[in-house]
SEMAR-239229 format. One record per residue (C-alpha): residue number from 1; residue in one letter; x, y, z. Coordinates in steps of 0.2 Angstrom, whole numbers, m for minus. Example, Ala and Ser with C-alpha at 12.3 -4.5 7.8 and 13.67 -1.06 7.14 Angstrom:
// residues 2
+-----+----+-------+-------+-------+
:   i : aa :    c1 :    c2 :    c3 :
+-----+----+-------+-------+-------+
:   1 :  a :    62 :   m22 :    39 :
:   2 :  s :    68 :    m5 :    36 :
+-----+----+-------+-------+-------+
//
This chain:
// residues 149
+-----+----+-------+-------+-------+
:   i : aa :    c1 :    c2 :    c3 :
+-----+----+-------+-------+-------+
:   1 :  x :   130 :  m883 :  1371 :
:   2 :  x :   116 :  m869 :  1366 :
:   3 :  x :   115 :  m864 :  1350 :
:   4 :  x :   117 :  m847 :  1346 :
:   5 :  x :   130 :  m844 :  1359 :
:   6 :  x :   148 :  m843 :  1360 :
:   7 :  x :   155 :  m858 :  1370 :
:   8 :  x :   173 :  m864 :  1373 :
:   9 :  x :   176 :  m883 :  1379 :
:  10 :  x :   197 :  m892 :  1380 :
:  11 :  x :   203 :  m912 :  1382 :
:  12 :  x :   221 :  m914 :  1386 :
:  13 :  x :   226 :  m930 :  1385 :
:  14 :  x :   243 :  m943 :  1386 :
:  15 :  x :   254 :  m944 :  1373 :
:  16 :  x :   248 :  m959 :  1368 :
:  17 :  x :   240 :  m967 :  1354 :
:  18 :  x :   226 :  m976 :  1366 :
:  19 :  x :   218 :  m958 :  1368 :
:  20 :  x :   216 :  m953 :  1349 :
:  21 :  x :   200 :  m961 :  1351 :
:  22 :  x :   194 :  m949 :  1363 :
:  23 :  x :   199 :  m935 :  1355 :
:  24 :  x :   191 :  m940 :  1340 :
:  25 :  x :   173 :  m944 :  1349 :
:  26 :  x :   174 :  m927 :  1358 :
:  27 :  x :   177 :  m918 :  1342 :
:  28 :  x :   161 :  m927 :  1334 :
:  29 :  x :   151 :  m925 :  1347 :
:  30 :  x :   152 :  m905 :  1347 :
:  31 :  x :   150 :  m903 :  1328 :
:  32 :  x :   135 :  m915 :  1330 :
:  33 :  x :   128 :  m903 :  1344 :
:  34 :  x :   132 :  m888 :  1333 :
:  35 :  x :   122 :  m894 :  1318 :
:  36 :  x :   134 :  m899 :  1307 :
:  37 :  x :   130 :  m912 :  1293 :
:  38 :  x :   136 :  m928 :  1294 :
:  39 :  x :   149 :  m925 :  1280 :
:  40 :  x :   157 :  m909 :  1288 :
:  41 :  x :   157 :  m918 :  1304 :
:  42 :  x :   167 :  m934 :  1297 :
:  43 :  x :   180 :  m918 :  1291 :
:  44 :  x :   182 :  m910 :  1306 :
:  45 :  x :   185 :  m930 :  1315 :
:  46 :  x :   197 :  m933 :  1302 :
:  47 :  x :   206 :  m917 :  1303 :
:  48 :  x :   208 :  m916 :  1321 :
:  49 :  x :   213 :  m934 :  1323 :
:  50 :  x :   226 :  m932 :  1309 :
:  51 :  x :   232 :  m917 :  1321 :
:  52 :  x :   230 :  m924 :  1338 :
:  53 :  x :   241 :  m939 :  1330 :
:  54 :  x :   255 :  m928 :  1323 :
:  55 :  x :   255 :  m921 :  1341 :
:  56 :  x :   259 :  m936 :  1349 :
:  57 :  x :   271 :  m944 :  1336 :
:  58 :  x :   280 :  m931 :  1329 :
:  59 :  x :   278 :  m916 :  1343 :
:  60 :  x :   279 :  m926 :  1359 :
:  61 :  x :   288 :  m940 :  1351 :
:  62 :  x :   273 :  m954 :  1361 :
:  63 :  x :   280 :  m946 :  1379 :
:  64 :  x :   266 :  m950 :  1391 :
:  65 :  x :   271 :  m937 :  1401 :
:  66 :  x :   269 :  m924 :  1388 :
:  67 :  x :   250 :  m920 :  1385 :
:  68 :  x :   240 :  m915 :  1369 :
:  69 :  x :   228 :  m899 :  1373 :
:  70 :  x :   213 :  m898 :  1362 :
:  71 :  x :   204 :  m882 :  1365 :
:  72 :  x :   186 :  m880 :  1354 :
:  73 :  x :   180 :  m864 :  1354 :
:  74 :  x :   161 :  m864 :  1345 :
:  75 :  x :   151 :  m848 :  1340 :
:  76 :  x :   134 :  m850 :  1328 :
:  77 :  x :   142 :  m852 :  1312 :
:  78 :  x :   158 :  m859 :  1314 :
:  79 :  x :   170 :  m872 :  1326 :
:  80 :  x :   188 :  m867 :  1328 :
:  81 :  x :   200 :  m880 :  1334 :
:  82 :  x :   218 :  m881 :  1341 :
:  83 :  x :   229 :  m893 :  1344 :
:  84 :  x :   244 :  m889 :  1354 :
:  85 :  x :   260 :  m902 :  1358 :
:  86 :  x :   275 :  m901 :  1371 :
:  87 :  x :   289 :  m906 :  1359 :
:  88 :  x :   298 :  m894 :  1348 :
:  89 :  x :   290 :  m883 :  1336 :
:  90 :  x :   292 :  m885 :  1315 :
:  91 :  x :   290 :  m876 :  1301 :
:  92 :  x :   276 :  m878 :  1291 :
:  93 :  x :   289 :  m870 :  1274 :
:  94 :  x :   301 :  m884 :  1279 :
:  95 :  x :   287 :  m898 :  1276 :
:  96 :  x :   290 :  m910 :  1257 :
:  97 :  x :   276 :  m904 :  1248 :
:  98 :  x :   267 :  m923 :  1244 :
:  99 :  x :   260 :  m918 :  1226 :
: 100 :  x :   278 :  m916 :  1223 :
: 101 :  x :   283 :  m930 :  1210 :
: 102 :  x :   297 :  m936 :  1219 :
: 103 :  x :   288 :  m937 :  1236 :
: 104 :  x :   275 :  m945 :  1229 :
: 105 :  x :   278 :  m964 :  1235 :
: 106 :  x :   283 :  m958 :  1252 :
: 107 :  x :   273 :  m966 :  1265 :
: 108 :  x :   270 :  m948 :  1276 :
: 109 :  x :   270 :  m931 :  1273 :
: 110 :  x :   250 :  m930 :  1270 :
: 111 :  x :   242 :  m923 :  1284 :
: 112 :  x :   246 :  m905 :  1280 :
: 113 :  x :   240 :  m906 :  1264 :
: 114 :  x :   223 :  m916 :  1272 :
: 115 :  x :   220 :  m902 :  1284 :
: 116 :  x :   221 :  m888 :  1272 :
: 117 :  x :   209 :  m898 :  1260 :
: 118 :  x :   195 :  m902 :  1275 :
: 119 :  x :   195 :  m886 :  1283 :
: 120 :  x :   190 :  m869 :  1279 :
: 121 :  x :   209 :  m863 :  1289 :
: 122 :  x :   222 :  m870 :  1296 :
: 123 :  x :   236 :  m860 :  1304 :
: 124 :  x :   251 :  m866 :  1312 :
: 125 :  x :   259 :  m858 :  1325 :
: 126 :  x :   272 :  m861 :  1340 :
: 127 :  x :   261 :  m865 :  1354 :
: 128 :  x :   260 :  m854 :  1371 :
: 129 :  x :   277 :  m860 :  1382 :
: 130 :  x :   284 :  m869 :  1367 :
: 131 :  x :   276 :  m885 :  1354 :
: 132 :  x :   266 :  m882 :  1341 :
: 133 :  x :   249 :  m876 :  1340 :
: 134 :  x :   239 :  m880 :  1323 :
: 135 :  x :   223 :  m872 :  1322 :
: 136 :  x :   208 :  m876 :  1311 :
: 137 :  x :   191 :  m869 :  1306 :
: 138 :  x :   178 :  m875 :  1301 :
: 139 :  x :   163 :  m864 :  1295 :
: 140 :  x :   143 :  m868 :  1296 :
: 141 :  x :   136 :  m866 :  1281 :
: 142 :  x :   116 :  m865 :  1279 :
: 143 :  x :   117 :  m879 :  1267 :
: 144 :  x :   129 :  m890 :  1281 :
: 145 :  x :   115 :  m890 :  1295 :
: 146 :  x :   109 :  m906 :  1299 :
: 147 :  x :    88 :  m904 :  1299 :
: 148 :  x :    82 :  m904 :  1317 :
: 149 :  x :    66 :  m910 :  1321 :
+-----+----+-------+-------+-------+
//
């Protein structure tokens, strides 16, 4: 991927858990190539993982015949990421807030709140011929760049 340019790459894959792994490792290795520090890189790894995994649970409910699209759209200063699922779309408003004291011992409901707090945006929207589509950005800051040598 050359820096400096505009560049767009996708994975689709099962809805299965087996594949999360890849997803992941493809997500790395394009904020690696981009410059990204190592911090801001184990963000974006944790952030799509914790959206590629909701696709597949909750969206596609682990159909193996529904597939998990991630598109990853790159320009030189930032990374944009979409997840979209086959299942039935959500609202985000209809969520449990998790900082809500009563939700607070619950064992899910997280993963909203984790994007929002790795990422520099995250929208969700109802995905092109139905699912969910989340998208997250994540911007390159000076101080983020890993030193090249």
């Amino acid at each position: 991927m050359p820096r400096g340019k505009a560049h767009r790459q996708n994975l689709i894959i099962p809805s299965s858990l087996k594949y999360l792994k890849h997803a992941v490792a493809f997500i790395e290795g394009m904020a690696q190539k981009m410059g990204f520090e190592n911090d801001a890189t184990v963000d974006i790894a944790i952030s799509v993982s914790e959206a590629v995994n909701n696709a597949i649970v909750h969206g596609n409910k682990q159909d193996e015949r529904k597939k998990v699209t991630i598109l990853v759209d790159t320009s030189p200063r930032q990374i944009t990421v979409r997840v979209r699922d086959e299942g039935e779309s959500f609202c985000v408003e209809d969520v449990c807030d998790p900082l809500d004291p009563e939700n607070l011992m619950k064992c899910n409901g997280r993963g909203i709140l984790i994007l929002r707090s790795l990422m520099d945006k995250v929208t969700f929207n109802l995905a092109p011929g139905g699912g969910t589509e989340v998208k997250m950005i994540k911007r390159l800051r000076d101080k983020d760049v890993r030193r090249r040598k």
